[in-house]
MDAnalysis code that builds the backbone (N, CA, C; Angstrom):
import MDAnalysis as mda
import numpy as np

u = mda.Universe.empty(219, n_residues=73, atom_resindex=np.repeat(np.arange(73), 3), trajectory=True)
u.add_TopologyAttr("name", ["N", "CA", "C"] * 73)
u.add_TopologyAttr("resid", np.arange(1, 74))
u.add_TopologyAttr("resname", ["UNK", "UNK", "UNK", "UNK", "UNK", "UNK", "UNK", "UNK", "UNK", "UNK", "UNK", "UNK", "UNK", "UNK", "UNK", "UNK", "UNK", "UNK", "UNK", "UNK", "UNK", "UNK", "UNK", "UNK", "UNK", "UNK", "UNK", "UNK", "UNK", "UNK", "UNK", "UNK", "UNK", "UNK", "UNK", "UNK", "UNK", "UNK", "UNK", "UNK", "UNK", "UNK", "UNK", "UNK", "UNK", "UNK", "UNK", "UNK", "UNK", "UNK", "UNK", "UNK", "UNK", "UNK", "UNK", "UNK", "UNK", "UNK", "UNK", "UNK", "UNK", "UNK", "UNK", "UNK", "UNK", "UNK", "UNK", "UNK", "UNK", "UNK", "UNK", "UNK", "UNK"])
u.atoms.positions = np.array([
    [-0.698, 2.230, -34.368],
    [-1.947, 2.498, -33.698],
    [-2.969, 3.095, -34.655],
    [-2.658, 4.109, -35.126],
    [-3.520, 3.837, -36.278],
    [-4.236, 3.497, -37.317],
    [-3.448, 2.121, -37.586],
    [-4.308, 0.844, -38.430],
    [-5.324, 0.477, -37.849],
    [-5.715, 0.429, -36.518],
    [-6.577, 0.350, -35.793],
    [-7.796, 1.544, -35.098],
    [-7.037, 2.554, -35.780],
    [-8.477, 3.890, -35.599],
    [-7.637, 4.935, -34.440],
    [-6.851, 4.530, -33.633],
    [-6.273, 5.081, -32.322],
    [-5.348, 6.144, -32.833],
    [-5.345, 6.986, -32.749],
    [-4.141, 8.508, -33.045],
    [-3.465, 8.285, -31.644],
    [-2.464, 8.149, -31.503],
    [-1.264, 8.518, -30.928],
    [-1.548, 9.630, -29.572],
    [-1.688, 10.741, -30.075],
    [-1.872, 11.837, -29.669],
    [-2.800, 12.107, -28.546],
    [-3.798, 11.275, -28.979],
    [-5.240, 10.943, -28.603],
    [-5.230, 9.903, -27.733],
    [-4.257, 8.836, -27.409],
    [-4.118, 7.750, -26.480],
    [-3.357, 8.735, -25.044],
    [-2.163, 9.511, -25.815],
    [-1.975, 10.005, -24.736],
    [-2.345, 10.892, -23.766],
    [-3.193, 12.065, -24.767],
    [-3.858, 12.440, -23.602],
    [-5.122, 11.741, -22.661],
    [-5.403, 10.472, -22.883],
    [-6.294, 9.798, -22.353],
    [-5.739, 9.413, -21.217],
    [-4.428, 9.029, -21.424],
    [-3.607, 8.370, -20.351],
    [-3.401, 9.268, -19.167],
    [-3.208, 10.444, -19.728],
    [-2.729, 11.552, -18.697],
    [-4.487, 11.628, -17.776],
    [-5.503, 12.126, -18.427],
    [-6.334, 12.093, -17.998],
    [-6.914, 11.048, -16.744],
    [-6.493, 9.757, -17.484],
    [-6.447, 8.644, -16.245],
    [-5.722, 9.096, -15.072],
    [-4.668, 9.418, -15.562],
    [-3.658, 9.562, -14.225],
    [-4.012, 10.724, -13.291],
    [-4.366, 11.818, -14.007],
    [-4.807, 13.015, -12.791],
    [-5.951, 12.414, -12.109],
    [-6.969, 11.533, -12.716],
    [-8.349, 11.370, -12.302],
    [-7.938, 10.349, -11.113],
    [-6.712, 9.583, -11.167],
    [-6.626, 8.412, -10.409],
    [-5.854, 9.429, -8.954],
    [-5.035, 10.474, -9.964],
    [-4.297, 10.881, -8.364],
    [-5.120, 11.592, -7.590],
    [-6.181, 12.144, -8.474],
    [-7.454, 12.994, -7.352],
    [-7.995, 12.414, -6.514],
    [-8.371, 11.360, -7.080],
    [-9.019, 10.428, -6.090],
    [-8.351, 9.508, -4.738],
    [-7.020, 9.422, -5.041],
    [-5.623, 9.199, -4.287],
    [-5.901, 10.086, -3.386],
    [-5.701, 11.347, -3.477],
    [-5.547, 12.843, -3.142],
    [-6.620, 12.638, -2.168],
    [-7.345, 12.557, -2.500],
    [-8.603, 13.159, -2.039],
    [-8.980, 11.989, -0.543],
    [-8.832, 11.088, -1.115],
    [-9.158, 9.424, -0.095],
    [-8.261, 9.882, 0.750],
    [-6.709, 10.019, 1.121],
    [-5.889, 10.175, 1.801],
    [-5.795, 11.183, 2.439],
    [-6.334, 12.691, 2.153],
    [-6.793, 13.724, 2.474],
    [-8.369, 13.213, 3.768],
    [-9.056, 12.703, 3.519],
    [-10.130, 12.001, 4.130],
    [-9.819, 11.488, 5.788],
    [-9.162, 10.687, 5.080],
    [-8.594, 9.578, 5.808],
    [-7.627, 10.507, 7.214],
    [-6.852, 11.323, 6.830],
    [-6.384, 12.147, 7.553],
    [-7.215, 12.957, 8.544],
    [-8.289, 13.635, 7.634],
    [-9.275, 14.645, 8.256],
    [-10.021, 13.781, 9.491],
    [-9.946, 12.587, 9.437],
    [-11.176, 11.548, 10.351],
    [-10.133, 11.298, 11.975],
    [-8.747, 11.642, 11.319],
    [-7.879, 11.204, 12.870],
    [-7.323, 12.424, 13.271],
    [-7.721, 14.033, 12.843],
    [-7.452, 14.914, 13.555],
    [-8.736, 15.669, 14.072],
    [-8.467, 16.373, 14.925],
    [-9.680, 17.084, 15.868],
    [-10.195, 18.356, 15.284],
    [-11.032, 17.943, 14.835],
    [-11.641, 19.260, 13.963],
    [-13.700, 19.349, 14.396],
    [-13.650, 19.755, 14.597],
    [-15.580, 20.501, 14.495],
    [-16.493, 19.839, 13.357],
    [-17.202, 19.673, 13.542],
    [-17.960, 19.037, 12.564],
    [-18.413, 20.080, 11.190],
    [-18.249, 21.322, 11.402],
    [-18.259, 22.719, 10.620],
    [-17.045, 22.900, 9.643],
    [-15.816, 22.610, 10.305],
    [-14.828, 22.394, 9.457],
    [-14.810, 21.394, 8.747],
    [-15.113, 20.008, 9.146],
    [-15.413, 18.591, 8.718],
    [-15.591, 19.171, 7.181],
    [-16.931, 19.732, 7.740],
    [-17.572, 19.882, 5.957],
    [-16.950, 20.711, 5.495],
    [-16.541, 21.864, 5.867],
    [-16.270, 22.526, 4.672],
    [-14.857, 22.403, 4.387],
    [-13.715, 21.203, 4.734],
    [-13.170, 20.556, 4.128],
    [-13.205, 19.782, 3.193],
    [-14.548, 19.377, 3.460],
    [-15.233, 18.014, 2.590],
    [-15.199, 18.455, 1.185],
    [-16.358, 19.972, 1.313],
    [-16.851, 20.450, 0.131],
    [-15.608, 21.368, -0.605],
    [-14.442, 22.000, -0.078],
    [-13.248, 22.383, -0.550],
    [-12.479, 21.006, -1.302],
    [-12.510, 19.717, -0.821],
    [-11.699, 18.866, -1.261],
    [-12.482, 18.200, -2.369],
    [-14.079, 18.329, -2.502],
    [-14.433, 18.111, -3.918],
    [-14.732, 18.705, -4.430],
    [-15.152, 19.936, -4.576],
    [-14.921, 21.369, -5.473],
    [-13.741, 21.544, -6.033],
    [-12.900, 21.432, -5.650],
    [-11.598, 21.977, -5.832],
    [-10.634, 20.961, -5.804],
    [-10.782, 20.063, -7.087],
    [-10.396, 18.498, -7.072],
    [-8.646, 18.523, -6.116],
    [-7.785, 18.920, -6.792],
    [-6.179, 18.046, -6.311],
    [-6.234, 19.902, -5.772],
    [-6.382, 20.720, -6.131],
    [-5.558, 21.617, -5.226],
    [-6.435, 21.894, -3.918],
    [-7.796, 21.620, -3.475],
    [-8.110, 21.198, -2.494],
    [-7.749, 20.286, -1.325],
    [-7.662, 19.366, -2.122],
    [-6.710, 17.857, -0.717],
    [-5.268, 18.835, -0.609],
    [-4.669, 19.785, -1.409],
    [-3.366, 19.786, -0.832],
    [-3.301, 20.647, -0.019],
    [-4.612, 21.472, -0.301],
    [-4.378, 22.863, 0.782],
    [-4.799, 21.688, 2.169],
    [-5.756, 21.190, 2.266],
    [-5.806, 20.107, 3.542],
    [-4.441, 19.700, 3.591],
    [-3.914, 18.903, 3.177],
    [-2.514, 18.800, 3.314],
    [-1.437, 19.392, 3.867],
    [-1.388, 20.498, 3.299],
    [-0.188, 20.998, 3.365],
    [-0.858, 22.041, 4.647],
    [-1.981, 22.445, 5.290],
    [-1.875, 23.203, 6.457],
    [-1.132, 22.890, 7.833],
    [-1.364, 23.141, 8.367],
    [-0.751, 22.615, 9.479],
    [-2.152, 22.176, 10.270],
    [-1.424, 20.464, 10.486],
    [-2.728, 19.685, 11.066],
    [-2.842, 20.098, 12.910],
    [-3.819, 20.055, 13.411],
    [-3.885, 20.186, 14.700],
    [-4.055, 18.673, 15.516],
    [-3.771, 18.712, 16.561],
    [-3.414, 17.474, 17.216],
    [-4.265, 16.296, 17.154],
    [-3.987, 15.118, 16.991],
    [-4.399, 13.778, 16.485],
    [-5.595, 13.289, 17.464],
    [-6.629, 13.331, 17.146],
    [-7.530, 12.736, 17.965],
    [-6.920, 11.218, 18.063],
    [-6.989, 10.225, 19.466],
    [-6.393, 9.434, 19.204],
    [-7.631, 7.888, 20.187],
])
């Protein structure tokens, strides 16, 4: 890889970078997606919203991992 300019070192942390950026956005969509089929206030809405993009992956998990309230259906 370096006959070609690329350090090693330097590919991989790119890769990793991809991967958190891809699982945030994972994170975050699925976190969403959740928030839209439980019964929440339009007050919480947001300030889920703005917790889950402020606060890239440990945001969606605190959404996550609370305890959801019953499924609008």
């Amino acid at each position: 890889m370096d006959s070609i300019g690329i350090k090693l070192g330097f590919l991989i942390v790119q890769i990793i970078n991809i991967l958190l950026l891809a699982g945030w956005i994972g994170l975050a969509i699925y976190a969403f997606v959740r928030m839209r089929r439980q019964s929440l206030t339009e007050e919480l809405r947001l300030l889920w919203s703005v917790v889950i993009v402020v606060f890239p992956i440990v945001g969606a998990l605190a959404f996550l991992l609370r305890k959801p309230k019953e499924a609008v259906e």
